[in-house]
N, CA, C and O of each residue as an XYZ file, in Angstrom:
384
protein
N     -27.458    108.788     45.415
C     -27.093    109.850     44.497
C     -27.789    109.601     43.165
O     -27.559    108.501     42.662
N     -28.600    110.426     42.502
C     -29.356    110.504     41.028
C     -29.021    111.156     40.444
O     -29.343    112.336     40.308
N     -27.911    110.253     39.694
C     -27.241    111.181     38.250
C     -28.238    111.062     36.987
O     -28.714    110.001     36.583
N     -28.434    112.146     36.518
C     -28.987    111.940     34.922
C     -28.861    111.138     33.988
O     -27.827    110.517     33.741
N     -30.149    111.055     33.232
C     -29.716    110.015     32.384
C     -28.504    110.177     31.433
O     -27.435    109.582     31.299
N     -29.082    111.182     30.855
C     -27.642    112.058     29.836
C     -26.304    111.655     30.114
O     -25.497    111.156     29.330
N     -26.145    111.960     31.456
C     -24.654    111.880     32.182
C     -24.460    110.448     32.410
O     -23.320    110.019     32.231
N     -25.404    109.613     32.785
C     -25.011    108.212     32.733
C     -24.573    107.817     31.154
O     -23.496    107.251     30.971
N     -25.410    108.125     30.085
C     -24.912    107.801     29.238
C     -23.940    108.000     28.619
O     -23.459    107.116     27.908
N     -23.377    109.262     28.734
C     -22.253    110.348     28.872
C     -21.076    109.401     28.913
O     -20.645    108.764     27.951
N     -20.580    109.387     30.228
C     -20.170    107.957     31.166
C     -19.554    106.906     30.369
O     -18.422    106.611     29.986
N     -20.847    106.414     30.259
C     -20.781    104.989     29.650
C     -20.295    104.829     28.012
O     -19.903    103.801     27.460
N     -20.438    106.044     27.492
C     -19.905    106.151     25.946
C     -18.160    106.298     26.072
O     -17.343    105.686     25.384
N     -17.907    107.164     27.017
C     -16.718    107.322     27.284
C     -15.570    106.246     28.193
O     -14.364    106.005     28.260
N     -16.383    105.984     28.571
C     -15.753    104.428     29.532
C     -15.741    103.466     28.412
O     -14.692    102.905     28.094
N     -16.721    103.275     27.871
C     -16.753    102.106     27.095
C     -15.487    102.513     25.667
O     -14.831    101.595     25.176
N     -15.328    103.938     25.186
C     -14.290    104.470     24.509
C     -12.710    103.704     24.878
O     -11.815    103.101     24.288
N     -13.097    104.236     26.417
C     -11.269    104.210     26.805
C     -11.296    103.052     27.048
O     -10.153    102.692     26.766
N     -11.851    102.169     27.399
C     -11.500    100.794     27.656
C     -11.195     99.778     26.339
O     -10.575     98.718     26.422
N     -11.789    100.363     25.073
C     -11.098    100.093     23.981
C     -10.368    100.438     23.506
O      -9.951     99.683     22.627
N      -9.607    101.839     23.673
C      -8.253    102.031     23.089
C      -7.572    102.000     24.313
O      -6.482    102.434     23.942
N      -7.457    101.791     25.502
C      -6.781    101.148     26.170
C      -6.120     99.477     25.811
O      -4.930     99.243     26.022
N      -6.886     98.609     25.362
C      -7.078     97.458     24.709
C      -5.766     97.648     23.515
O      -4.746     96.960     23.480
N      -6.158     98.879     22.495
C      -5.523     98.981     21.426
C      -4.069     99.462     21.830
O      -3.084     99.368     21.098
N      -4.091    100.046     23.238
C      -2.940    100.447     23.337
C      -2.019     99.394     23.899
O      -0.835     99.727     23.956
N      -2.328     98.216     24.316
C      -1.952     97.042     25.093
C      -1.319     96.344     24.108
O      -0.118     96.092     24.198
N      -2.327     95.821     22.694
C      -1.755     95.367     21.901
C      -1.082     95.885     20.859
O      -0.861     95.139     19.905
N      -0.688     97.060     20.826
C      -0.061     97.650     20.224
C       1.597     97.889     20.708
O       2.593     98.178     20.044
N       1.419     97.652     22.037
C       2.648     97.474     23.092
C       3.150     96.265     23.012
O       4.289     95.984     22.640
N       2.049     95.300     23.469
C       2.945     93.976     23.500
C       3.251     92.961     22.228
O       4.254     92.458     21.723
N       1.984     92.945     22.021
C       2.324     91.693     20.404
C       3.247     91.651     19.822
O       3.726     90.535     19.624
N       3.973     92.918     19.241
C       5.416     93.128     18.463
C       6.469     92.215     19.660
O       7.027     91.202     19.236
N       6.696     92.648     21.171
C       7.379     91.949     21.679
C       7.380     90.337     21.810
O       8.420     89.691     21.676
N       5.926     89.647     22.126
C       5.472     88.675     21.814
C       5.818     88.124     20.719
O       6.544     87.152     20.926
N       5.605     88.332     19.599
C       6.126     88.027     18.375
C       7.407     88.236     17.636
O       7.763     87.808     16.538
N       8.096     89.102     18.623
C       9.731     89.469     17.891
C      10.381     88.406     17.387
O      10.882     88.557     16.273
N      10.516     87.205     18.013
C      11.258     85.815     16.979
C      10.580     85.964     15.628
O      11.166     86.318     14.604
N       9.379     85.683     15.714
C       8.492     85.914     14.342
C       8.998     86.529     12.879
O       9.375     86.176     11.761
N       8.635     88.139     13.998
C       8.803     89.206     13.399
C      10.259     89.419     12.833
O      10.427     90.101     11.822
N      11.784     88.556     13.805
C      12.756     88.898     13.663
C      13.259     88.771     11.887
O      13.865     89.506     11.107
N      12.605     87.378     11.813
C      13.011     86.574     10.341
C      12.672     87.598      8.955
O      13.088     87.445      7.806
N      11.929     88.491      9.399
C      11.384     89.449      7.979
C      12.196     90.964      8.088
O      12.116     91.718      9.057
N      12.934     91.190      6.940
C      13.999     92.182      7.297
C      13.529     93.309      6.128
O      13.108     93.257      4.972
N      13.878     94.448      7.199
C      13.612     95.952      5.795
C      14.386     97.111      6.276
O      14.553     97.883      7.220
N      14.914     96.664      4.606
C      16.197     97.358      4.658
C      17.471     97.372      5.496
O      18.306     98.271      5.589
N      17.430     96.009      6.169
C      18.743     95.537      6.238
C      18.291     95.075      7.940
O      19.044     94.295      8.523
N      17.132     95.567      8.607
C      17.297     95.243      9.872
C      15.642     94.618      9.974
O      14.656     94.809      9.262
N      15.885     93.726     11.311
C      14.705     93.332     11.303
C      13.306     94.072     11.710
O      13.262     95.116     12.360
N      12.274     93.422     11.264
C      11.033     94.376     10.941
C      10.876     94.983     12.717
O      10.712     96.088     13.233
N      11.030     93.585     13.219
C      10.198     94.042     15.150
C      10.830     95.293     15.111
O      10.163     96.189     15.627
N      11.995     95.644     14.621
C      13.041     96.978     15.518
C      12.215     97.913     14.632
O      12.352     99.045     15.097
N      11.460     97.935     13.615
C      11.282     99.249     12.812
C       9.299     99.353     13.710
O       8.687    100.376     14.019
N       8.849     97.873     13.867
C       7.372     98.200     14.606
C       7.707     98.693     15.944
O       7.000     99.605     16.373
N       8.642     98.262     16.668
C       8.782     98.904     18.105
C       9.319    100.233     17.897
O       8.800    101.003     18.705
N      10.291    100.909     17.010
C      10.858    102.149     17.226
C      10.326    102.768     16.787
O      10.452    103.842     17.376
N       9.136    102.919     15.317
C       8.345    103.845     14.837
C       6.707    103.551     14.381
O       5.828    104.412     14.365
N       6.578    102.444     14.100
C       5.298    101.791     14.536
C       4.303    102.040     15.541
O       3.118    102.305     15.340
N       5.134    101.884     17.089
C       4.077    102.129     18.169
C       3.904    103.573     18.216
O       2.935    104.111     18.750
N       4.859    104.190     17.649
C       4.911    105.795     18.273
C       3.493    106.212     17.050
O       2.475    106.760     17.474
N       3.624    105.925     15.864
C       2.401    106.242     14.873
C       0.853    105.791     15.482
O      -0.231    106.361     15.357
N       1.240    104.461     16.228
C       0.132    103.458     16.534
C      -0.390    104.791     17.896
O      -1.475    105.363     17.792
N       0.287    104.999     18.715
C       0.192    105.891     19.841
C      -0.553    107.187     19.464
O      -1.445    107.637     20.184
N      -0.077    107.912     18.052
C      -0.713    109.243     18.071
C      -2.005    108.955     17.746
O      -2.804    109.668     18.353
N      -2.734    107.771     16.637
C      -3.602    107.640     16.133
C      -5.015    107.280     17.407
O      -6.160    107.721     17.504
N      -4.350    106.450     18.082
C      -5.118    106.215     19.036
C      -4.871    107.662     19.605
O      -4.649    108.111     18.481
N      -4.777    108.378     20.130
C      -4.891    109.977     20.753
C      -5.826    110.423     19.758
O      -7.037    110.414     19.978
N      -5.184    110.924     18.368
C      -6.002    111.278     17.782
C      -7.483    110.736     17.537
O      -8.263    111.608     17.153
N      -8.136    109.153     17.725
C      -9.037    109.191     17.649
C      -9.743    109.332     18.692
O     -10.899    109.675     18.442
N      -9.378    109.137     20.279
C      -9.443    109.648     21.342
C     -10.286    110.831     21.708
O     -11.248    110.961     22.465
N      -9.437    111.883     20.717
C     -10.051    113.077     20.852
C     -11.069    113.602     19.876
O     -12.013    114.378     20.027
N     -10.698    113.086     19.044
C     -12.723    113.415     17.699
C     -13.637    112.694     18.423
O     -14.755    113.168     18.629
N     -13.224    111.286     18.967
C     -14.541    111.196     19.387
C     -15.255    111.430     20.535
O     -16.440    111.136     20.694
N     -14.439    112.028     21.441
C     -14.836    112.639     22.895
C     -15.233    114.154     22.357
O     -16.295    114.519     22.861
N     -14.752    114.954     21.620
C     -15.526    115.605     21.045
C     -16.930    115.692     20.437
O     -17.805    116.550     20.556
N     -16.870    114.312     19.610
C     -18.436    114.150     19.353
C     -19.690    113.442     20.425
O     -20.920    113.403     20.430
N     -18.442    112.874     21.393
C     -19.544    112.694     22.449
C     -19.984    113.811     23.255
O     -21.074    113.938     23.814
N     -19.066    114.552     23.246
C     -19.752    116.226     24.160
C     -20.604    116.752     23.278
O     -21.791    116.559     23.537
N     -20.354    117.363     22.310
C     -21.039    117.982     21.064
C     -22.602    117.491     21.426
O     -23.418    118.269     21.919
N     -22.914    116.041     21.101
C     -24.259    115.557     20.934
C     -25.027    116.016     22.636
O     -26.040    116.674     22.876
N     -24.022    115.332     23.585
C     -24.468    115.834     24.869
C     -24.468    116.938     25.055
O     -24.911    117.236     26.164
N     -24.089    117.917     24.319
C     -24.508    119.531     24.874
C     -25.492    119.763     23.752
O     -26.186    120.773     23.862
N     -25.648    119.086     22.813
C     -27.277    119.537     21.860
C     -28.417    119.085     22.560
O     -29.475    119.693     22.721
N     -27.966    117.470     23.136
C     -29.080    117.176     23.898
C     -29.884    118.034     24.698
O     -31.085    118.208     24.494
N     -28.920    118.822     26.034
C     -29.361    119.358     26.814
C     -29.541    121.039     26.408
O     -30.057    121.760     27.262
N     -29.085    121.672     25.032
C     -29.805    122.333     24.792
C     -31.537    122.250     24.356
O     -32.371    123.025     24.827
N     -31.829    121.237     23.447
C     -33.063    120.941     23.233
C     -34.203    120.455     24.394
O     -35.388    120.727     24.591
N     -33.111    119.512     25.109
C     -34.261    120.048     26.518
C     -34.504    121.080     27.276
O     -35.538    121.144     27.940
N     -33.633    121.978     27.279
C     -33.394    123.020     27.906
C     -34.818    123.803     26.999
O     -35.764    124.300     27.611
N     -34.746    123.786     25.858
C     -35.695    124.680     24.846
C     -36.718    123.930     25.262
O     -37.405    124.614     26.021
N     -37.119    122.933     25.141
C     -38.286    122.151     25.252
C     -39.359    122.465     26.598
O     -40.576    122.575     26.744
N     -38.300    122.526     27.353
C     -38.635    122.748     28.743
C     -38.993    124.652     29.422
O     -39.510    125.003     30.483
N     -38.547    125.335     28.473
C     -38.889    126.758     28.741
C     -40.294    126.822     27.458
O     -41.406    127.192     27.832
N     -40.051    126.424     25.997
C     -41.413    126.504     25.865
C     -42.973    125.510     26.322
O     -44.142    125.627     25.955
N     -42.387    124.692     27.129
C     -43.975    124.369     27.506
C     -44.287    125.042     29.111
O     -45.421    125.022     29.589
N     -43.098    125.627     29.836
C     -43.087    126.843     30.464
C     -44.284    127.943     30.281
O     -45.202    128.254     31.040
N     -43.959    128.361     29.121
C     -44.853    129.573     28.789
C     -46.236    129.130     27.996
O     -47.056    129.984     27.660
């Protein structure tokens, strides 16, 4: 099977994307638990910190990673559909 280069690279921008905020989403999950003794000893506003990073922390940590998720899979399509417009042009004027 001969996939394009474009599309391989395509691919590989996006794989290589999610496999880092996958990463971010791992440690964004576990470390707070990992560290809760740690974390327990530092208090705000009366309770300890782990309960305020696990109950509203990950959920912020969660949208941001989405949100950057999606600008930049956006800008990876964007460039890949200019690409293949300009070849597309390139390729009809030496056509004629």
């Amino acid at each position: 099977m001969n996939i394009p280069a474009d599309q391989q690279i395509f691919w590989k921008q996006k794989r290589n994307l999610t496999l880092a905020l996958l990463l971010a989403w791992a440690a964004v999950t576990f470390l707070p638990v990992v560290f809760a003794n740690q974390l327990d000893r530092i208090e705000l506003l009366g309770w300890p910190l782990s309960f305020y990073m696990e109950a509203q922390g990950t959920l912020i940590a969660y949208l941001i990673i989405i949100g950057i998720y999606a600008v930049r899979v956006r800008q990876i399509e964007r460039a890949r559909l200019a690409n293949a417009a300009a070849a597309s042009n390139n390729a009809s004027e030496q056509a004629s």
